[in-house]
Backbone as CSV, one residue per row, in Angstrom:
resi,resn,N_x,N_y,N_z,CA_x,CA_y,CA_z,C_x,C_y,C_z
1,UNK,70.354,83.515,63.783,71.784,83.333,63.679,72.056,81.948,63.108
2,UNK,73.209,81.530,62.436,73.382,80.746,61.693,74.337,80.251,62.473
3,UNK,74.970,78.539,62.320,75.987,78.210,63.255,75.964,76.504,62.915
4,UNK,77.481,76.348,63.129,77.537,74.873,62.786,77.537,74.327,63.997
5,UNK,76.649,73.289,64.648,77.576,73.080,65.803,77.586,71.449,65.666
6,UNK,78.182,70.482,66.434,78.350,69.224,66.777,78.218,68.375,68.211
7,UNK,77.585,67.733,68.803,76.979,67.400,70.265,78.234,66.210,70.541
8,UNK,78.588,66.169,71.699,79.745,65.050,71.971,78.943,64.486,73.878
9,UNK,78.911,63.885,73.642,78.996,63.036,75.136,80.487,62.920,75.760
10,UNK,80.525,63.625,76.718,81.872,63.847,76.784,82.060,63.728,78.539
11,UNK,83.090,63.283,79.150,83.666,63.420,80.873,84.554,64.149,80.992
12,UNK,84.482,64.251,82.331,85.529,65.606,82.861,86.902,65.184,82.623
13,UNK,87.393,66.185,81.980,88.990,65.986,81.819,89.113,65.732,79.987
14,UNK,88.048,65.281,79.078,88.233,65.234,78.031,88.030,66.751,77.367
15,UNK,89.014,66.591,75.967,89.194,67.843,75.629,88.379,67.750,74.205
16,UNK,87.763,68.809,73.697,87.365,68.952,72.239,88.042,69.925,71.729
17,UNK,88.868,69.703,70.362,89.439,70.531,69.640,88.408,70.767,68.572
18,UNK,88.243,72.177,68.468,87.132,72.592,67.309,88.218,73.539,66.397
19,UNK,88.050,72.710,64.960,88.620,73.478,63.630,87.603,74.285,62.776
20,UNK,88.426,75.543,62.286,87.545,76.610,61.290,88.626,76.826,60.269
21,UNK,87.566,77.587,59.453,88.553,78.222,57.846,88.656,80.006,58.111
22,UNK,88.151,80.344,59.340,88.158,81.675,59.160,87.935,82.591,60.117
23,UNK,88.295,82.961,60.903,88.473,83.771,62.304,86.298,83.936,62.599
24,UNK,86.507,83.387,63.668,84.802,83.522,63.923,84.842,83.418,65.625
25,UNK,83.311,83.579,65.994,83.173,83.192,67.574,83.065,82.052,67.054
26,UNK,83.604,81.024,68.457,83.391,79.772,68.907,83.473,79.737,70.218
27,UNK,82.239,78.894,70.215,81.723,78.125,72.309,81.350,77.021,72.267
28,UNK,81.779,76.712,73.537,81.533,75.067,74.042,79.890,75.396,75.253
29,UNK,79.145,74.511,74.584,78.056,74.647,75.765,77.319,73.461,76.510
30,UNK,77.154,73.629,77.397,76.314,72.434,78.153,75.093,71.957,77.490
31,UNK,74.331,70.741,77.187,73.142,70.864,76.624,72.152,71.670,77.021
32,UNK,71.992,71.551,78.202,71.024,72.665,79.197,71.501,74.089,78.440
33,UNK,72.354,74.474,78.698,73.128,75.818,78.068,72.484,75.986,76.151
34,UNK,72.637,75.067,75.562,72.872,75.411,73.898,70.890,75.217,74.003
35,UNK,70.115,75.001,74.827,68.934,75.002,74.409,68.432,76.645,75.032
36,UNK,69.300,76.908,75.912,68.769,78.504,75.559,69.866,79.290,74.894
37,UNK,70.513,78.760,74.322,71.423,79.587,73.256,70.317,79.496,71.886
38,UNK,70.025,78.385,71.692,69.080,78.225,70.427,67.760,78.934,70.839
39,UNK,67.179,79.911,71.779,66.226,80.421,71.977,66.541,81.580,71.815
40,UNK,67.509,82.097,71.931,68.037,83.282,72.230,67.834,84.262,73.862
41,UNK,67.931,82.963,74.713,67.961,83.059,76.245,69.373,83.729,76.289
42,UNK,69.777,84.344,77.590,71.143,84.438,77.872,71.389,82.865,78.691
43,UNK,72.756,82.885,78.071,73.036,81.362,78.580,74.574,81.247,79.108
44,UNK,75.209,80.409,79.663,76.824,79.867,79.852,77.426,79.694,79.322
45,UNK,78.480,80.231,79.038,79.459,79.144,77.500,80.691,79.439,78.006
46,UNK,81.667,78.565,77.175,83.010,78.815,77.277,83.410,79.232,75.728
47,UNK,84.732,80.075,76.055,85.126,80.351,74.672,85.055,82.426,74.275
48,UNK,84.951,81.957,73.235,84.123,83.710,72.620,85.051,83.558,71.457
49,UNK,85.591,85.056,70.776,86.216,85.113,69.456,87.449,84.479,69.690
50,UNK,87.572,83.630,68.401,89.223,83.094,68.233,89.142,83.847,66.359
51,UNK,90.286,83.865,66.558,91.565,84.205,65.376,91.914,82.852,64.713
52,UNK,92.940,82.170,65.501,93.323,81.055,64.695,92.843,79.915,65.529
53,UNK,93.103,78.630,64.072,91.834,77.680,64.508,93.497,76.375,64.650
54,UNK,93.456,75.240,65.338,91.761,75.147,65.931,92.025,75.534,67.376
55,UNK,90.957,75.704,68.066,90.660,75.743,69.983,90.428,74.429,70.606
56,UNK,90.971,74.208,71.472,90.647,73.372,72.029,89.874,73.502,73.517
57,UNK,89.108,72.746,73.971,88.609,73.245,75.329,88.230,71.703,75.994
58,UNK,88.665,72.188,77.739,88.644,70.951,78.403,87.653,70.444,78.982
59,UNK,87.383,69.459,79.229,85.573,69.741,79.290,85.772,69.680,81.249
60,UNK,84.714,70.734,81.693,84.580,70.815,82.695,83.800,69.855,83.989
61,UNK,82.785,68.497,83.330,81.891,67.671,83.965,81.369,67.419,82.953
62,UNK,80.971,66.209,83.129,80.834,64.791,82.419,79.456,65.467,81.827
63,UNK,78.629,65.129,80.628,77.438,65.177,79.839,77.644,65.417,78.418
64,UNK,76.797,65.967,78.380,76.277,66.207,76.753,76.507,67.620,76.299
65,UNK,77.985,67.718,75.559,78.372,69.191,75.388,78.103,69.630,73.740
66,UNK,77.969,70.871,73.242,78.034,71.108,72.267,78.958,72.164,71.506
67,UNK,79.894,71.547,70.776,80.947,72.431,69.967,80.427,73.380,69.240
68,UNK,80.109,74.991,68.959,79.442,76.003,68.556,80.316,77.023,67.588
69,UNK,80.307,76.450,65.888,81.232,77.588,65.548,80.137,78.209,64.565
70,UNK,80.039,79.796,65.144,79.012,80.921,64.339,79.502,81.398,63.024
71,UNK,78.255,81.137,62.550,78.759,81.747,60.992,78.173,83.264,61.001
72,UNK,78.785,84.016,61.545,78.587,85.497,61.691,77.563,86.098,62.286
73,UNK,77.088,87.106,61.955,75.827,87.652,62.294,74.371,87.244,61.484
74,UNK,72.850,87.504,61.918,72.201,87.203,61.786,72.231,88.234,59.746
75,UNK,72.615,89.891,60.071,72.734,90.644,58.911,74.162,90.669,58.525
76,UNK,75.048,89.655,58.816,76.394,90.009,58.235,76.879,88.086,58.226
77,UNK,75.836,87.332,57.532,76.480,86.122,57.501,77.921,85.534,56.892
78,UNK,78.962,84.900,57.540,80.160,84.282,56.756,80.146,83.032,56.120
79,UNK,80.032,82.430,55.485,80.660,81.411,54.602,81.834,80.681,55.232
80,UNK,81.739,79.342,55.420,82.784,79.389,56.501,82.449,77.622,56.907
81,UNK,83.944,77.006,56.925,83.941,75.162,56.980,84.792,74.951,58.706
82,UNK,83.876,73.831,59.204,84.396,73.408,60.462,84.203,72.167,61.265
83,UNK,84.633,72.017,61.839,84.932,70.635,62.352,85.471,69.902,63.454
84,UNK,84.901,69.553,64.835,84.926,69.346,66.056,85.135,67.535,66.098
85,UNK,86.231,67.511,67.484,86.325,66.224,67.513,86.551,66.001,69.170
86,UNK,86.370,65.148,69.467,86.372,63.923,71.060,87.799,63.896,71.234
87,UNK,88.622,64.330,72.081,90.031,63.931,72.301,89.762,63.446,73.988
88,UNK,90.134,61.843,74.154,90.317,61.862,75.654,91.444,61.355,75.355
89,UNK,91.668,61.633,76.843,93.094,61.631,77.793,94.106,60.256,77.591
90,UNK,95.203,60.612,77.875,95.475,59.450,77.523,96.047,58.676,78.831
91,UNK,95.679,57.499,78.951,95.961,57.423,80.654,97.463,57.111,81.099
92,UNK,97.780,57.890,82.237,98.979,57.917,82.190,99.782,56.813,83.369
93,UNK,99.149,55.784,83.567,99.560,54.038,84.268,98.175,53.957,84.240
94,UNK,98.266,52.197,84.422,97.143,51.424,84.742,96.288,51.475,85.230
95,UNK,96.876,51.662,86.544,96.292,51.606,87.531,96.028,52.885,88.671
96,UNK,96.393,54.056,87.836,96.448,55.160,88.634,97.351,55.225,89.583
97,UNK,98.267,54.288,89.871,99.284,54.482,90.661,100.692,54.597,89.789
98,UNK,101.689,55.699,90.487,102.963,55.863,89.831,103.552,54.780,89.543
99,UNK,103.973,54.927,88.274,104.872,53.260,87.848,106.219,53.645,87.947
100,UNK,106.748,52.753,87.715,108.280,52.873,88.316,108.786,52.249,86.836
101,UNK,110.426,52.463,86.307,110.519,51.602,85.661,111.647,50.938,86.075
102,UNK,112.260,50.626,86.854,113.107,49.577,87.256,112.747,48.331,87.363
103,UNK,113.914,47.573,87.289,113.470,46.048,87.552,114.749,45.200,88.071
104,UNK,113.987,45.029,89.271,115.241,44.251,90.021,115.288,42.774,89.998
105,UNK,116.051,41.945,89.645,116.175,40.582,89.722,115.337,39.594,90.870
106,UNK,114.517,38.667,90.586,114.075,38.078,91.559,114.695,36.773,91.791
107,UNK,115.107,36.730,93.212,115.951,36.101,93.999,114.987,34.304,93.752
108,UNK,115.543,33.271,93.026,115.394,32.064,92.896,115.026,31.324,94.541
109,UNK,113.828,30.654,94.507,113.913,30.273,95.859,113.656,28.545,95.359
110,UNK,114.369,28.341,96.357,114.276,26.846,96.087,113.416,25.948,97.469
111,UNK,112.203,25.542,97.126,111.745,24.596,98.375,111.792,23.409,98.287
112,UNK,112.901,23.008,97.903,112.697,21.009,97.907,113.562,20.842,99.248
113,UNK,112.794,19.835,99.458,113.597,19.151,101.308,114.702,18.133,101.055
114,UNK,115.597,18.539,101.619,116.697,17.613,101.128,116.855,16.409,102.485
């Protein structure tokens, strides 16, 4: 089987959007996972046939994932352009705590001893 794929080091909560030119399967796999996909083991994946491109998928735990778009069958190969990318999160406060946006005046204190 023929297949483009691309490897991302990736953490939980980051997303990979994978682009195509032409309705195909596409899967996201664990490294452990895409080394018995490349054997032709049965293996884990996320995903299966998409229509329109691109997919995006969220990554489930932190490692070494691989974006998988098939160029058809082993006797029915497609012709076919694609292209996977790293999207993380974008953080939403600093500090993980809710921000507020108000702002209240701070009261002038004066310590000189008269």
């Amino acid at each position: 089987m023929k297949f483009l794929h691309k490897p991302f080091k990736a953490q939980a909560g980051d997303s990979i959007r994978i682009e195509f030119s032409k309705p195909t399967r596409v899967i996201l796999l664990h490294s452990r996972q895409f080394e018995k996909y490349k054997k032709g083991l049965t293996y884990q994946y996320r995903g299966g046939d998409a229509e329109n491109s691109p997919v995006e998928f969220t990554v489930p735990f932190d490692g070494v994932w691989h974006a998988v778009i098939e160029k058809g069958t082993y006797k029915n190969p497609i012709e076919l352009t694609g292209n996977a990318e790293l999207i993380k999160p974008k953080p939403t406060t600093l500090n993980g705590a809710e921000q507020n946006e108000t702002h209240t005046p701070v009261e002038e204190y004066d310590d000189t001893l008269e």
